[in-house]
C-alpha positions in Angstrom: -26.2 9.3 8.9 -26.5 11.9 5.8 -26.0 10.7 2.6 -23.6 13.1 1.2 -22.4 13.2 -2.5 -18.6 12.3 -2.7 -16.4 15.8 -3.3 -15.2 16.0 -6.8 -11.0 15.7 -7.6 -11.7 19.5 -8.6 -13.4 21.0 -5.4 -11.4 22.0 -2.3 -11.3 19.5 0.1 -12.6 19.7 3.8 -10.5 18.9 6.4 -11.5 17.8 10.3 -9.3 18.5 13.0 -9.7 16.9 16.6 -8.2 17.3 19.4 -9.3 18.0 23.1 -6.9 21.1 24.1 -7.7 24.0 23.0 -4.1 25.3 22.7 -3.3 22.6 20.2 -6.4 23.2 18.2 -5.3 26.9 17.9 -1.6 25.7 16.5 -3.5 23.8 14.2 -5.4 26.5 13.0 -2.3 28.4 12.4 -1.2 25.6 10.2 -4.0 25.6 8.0 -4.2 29.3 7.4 -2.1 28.8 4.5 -4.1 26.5 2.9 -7.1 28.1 2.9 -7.0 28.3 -1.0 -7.1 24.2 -0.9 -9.0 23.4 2.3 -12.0 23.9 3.9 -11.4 23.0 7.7 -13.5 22.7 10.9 -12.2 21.9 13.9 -13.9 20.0 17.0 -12.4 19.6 21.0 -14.1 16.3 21.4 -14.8 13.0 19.2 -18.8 13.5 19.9 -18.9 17.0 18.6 -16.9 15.4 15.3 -18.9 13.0 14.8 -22.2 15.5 14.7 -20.2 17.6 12.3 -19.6 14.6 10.2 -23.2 14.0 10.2 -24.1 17.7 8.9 -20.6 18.6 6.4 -19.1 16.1 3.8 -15.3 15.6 5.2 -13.0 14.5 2.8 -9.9 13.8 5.5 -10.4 13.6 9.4 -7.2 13.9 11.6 -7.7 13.4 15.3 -5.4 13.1 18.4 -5.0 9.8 20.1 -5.9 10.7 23.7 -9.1 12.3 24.4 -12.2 11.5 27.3 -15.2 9.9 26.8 -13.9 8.3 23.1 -10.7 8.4 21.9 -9.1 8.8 18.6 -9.0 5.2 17.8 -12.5 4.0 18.6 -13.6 7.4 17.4 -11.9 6.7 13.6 -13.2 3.0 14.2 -16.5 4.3 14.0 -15.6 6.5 11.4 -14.4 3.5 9.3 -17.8 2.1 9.0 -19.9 5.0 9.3 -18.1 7.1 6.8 -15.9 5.2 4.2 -14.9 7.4 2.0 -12.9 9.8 4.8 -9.8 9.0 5.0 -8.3 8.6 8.3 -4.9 10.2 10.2 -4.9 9.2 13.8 -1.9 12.1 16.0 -0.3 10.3 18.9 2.3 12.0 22.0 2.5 8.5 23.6 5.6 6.9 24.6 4.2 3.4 24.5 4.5 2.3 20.7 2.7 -1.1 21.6 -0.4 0.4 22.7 -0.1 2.8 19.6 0.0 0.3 16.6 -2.7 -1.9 18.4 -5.5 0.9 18.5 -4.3 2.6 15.4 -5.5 -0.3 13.2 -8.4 2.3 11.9 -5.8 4.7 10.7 -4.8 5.2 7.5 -1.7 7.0 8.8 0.2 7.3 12.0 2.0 10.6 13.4 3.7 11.6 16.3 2.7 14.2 18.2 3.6 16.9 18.1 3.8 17.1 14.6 5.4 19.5 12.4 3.3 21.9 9.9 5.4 20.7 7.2 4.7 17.1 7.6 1.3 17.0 8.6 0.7 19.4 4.9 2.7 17.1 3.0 0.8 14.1 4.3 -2.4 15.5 3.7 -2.0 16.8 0.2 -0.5 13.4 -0.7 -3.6 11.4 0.4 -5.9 14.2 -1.3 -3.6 13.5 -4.2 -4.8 10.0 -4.6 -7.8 10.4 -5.4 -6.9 10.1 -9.2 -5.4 7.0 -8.9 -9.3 5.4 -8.3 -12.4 7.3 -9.2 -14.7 4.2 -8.5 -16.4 4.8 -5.3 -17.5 1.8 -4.3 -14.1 0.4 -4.7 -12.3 2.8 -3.0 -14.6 2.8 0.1 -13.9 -1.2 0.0 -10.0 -0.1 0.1 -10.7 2.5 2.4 -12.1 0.1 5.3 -9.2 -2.0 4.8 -6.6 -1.9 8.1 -4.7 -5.0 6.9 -4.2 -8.0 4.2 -4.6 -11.0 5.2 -1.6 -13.7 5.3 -1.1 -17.6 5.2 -1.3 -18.9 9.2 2.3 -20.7 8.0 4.0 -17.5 8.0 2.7 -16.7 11.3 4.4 -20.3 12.2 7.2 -20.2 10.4 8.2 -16.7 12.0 6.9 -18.2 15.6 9.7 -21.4 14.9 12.2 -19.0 13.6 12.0 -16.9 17.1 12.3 -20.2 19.4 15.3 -21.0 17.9 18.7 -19.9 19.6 20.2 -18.2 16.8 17.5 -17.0 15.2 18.1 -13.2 13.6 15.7 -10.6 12.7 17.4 -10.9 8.8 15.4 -14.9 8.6 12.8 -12.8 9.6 12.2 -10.7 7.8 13.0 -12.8 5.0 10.4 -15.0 6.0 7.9 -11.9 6.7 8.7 -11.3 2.9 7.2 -14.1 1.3 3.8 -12.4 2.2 2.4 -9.2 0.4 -0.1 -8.5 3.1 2.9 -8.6 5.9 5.2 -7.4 3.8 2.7 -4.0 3.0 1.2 -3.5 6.7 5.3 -3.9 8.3 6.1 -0.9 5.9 3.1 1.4 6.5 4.1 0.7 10.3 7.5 1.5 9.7 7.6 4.5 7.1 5.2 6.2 9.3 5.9 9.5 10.4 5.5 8.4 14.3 8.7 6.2 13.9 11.0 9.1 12.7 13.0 7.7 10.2 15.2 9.8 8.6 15.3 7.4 5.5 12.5 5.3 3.7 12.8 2.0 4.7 12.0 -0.5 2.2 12.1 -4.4 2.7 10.7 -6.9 5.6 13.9 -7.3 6.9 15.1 -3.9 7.3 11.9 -3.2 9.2 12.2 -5.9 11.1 15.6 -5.1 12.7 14.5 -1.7 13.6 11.6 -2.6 15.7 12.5 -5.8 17.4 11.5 -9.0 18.1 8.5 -7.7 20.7 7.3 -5.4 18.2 7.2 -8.1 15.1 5.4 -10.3 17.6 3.3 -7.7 18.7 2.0 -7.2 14.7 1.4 -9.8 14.2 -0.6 -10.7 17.1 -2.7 -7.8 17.3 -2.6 -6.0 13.9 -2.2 -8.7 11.0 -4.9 -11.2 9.9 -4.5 -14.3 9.3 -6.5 -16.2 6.2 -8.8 -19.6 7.9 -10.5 -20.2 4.7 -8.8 -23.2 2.2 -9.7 -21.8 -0.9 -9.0 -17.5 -0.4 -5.7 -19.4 1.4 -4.6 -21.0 -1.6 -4.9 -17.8 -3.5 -3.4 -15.9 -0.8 -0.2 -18.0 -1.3 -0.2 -18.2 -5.1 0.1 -14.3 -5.7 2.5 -14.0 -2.9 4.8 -17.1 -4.8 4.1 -15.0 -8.0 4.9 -11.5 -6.7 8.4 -13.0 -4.9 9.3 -14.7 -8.2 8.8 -11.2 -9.8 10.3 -9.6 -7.0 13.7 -11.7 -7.3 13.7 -11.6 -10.8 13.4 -7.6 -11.0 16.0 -7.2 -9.2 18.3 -9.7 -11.1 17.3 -7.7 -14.0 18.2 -4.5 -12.5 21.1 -5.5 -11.7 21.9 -6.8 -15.1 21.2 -3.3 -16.5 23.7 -1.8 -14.4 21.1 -0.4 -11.5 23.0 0.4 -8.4 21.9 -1.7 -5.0 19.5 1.4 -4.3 17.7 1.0 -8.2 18.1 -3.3 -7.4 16.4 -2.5 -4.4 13.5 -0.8 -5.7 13.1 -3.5 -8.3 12.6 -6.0 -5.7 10.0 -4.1 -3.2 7.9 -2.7 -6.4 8.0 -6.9 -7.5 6.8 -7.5 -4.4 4.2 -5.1 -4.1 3.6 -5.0 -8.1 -0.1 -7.4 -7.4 -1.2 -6.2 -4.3 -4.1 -5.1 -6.1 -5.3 -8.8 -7.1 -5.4 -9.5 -3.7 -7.4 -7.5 -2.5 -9.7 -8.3 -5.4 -9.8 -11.9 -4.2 -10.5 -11.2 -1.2 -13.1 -8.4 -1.5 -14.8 -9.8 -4.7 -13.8 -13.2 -4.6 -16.8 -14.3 -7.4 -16.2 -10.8 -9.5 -12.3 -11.6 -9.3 -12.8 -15.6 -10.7 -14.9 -14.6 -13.3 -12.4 -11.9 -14.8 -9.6 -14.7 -14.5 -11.5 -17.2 -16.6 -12.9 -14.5 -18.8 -9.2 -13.4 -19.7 -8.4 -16.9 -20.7 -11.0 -17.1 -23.6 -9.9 -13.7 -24.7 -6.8 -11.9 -26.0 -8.0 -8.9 -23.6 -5.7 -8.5 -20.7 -6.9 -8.9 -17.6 -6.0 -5.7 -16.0 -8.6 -4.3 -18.9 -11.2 -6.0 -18.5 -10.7 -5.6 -14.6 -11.5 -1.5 -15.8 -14.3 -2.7 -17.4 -16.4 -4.3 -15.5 -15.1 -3.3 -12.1 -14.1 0.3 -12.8 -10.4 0.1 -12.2 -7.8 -2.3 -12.6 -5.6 -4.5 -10.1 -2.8 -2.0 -10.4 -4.7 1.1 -9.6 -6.2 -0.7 -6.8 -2.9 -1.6 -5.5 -1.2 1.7 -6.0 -4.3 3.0 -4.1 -4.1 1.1 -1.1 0.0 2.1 -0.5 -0.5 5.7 -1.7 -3.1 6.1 1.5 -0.9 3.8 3.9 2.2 6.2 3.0 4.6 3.5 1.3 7.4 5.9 -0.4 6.1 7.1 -4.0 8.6 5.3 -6.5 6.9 1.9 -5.0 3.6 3.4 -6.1 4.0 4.7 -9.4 6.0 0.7 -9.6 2.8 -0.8 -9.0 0.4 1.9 -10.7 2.2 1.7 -14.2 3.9 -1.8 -13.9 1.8 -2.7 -16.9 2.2 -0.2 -18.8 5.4 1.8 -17.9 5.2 4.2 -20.7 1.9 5.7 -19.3 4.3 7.1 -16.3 6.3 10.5 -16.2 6.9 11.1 -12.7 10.0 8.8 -12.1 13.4 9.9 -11.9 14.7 7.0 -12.4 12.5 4.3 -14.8 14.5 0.7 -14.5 13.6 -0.4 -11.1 9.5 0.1 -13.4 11.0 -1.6 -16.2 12.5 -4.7 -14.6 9.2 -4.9 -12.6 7.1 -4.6 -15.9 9.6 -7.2 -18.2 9.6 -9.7 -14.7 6.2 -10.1 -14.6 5.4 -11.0 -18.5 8.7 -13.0 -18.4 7.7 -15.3 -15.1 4.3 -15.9 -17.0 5.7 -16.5 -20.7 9.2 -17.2 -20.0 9.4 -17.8 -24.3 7.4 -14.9 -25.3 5.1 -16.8 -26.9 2.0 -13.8 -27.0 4.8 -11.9 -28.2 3.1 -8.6 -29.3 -0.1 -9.5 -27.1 -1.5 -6.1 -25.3 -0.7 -8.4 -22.3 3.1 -8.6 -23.0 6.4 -6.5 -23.2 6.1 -3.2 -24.5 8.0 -2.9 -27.3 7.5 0.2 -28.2 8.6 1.5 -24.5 11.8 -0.7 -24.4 12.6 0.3 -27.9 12.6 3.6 -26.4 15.0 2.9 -23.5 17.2 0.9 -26.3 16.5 -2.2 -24.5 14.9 -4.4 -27.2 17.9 -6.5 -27.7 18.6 -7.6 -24.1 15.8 -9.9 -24.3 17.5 -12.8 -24.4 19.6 -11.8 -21.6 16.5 -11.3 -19.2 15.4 -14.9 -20.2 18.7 -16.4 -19.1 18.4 -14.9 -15.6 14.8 -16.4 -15.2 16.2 -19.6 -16.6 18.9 -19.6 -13.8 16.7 -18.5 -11.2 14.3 -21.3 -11.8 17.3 -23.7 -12.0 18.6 -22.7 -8.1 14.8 -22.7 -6.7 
């Protein structure tokens, strides 16, 4: 393998195109005529002539059909995965059989379905290009880049096992149980925003997904695409962030909700809670001694710990998470929730900023439900909600944690 220097933000970007008939390779090239300004792209009939071009050209993006001879498009981006990190990965599918689909397209980074149109296959590109602002670090985004799934507690595998056994069990109990888990909670998403599915809408919570593909499908997941956590100790962590994000999760929304947000802005309060510490997870798993050390070091200091995550590791929990669902193709509002949930003022690219806010006041609220390091670079920004005219609904934002707390 050649060592190749990483492309720069700046630079165009090379783009590898795969596919065993020569007629689609052709349409493709028509596609990418346009972007010629952007791109660089090559083009190979077979997975063995990609990989020697990958071995002689930096690739920044590699997008190859399912179905080929000899290797196919998900043991060739397999191989890709741990030969070449940094490329990110968009596996093209025609099949009809979904099942076999999601269990060999673990490796992707995206799924489409085949044919797909020039429009979306542009768009999907130039968003995963795009990311590559949100993390500069290499090293950590070649970590996030291997990653196919999060791992989960084994007792939400059981509890969703017990809740299929029983006779009236519904999708809804679910999802809702699939929703106690980040790491389930994410991968069920990618899955089922996915271009292949053809969703005319973004859908956004466990148990929305969930009734659209099934009982067989859920089971399917979770046999053969989710992980599930052995170790006591990464377990126990595992579970605390996911308690923490769902606490955040249900309080966002109340919030929202209390500020007037329609169901859809409620909504989007809840999933970016949900989602809003993805980044700490994969931290604990990845770095588990890096990850402990910040946590004590950010309790003898009145640095927060998303800072001195950028200082030692090169990025913070936030930017790691918004990483990780930018490049699985989770809808942007819930990344720019998770990006700037700690510091909401830094973002300009929402439409509409409460569903952010709720997110950011939920999260300093369920961890200093007095405000106690009032005015800590760890707490509300003041400044930001003085802005919104917000300041003085403090107290209301307290009572909804207190009576949250009170019903669990």
């Amino acid at each position: 393998m050649n060592e190749h220097t990483h492309s720069s933000i700046a630079e165009k970007k090379h783009i590898l195109f795969v596919d065993d008939e020569e007629n689609v390779l052709t349409g493709l090239k028509r596609i990418v005529r346009s972007m010629r300004d952007e791109w660089d792209a090559s083009f190979a009939s077979s997975a063995q002539q990609a990989l020697q071009i990958m071995d002689e050209q930096e690739i920044d993006v590699l997008v190859s059909d399912m179905r080929m001879p000899m290797m196919d498009g998900a043991q060739l981006l397999s191989e890709v995965s741990g030969e070449y990190p940094h490329v990110i990965r968009i596996l093209l599918s025609g099949q009809c059989d979904l099942e076999s689909f999601i269990g060999t397209a673990c490796p992707a980074h995206q799924l489409l379905s085949k044919p797909c149109d020039a429009v979306t296959l542009k768009k999907t590109i130039e968003r995963v290009i795009a990311l590559r602002y949100l993390l500069e670090n290499e090293t950590l985004r070649d970590i996030i880049m291997q990653m196919n799934t999060l791992p989960s507690p084994p007792t939400i595998y059981l509890q969703i096992e017990k809740e299929l056994e029983r006779p009236d069990s519904s999708m809804q109990r679910v999802g809702d149980i699939i929703g106690q888990d980040i790491g389930m909670t994410a991968k069920l998403l990618q899955l089922v925003n996915s271009p292949f599915f053809g969703f005319n809408r973004n859908i956004d919570t466990p148990a929305q997904a969930a009734a659209l593909l099934g009982v067989n499908m859920v089971q399917f997941i979770m046999l053969h695409v989710q992980t599930f956590v052995s170790h006591p100790a990464i377990e126990r962590v595992v579970g605390e962030i996911s308690e923490h994000c769902m606490l955040v999760a249900t309080l966002a929304r109340a919030i929202a909700k209390k500020e007037g947000g329609n169901p859809s802005c409620c909504l989007d309060a809840y999933i970016g809670g949900m989602m809003h510490d993805l980044g700490r997870l994969i931290l604990a798993v990845n770095m588990p001694k890096k990850y402990t050390a910040i946590i004590e070091q950010a309790k003898l200091s009145s640095e927060p710990t998303w800072s001195i995550e950028q200082r030692e590791i090169g990025a913070s929990h936030a930017e790691i998470g918004a990483y990780l669902l930018g490049l699985w193709g989770l809808p942007e509002h819930v990344v720019e929730i998770v990006h700037y949930h700690h510091t909401p003022a830094e973002c300009t690219l929402l439409d509409d900023h409460l569903p952010l806010t709720a997110v950011h006041i939920a999260n300093v609220l369920t961890a200093d439900p007095d405000l106690e390091r009032r005015g800590h670079p760890d707490s509300l920004d003041e400044a930001y909600l003085n802005h919104h005219a917000l300041i003085d609904h403090i107290p209301d934002w307290q009572t909804c944690l207190k009576e949250l707390m009170e019903k669990s």
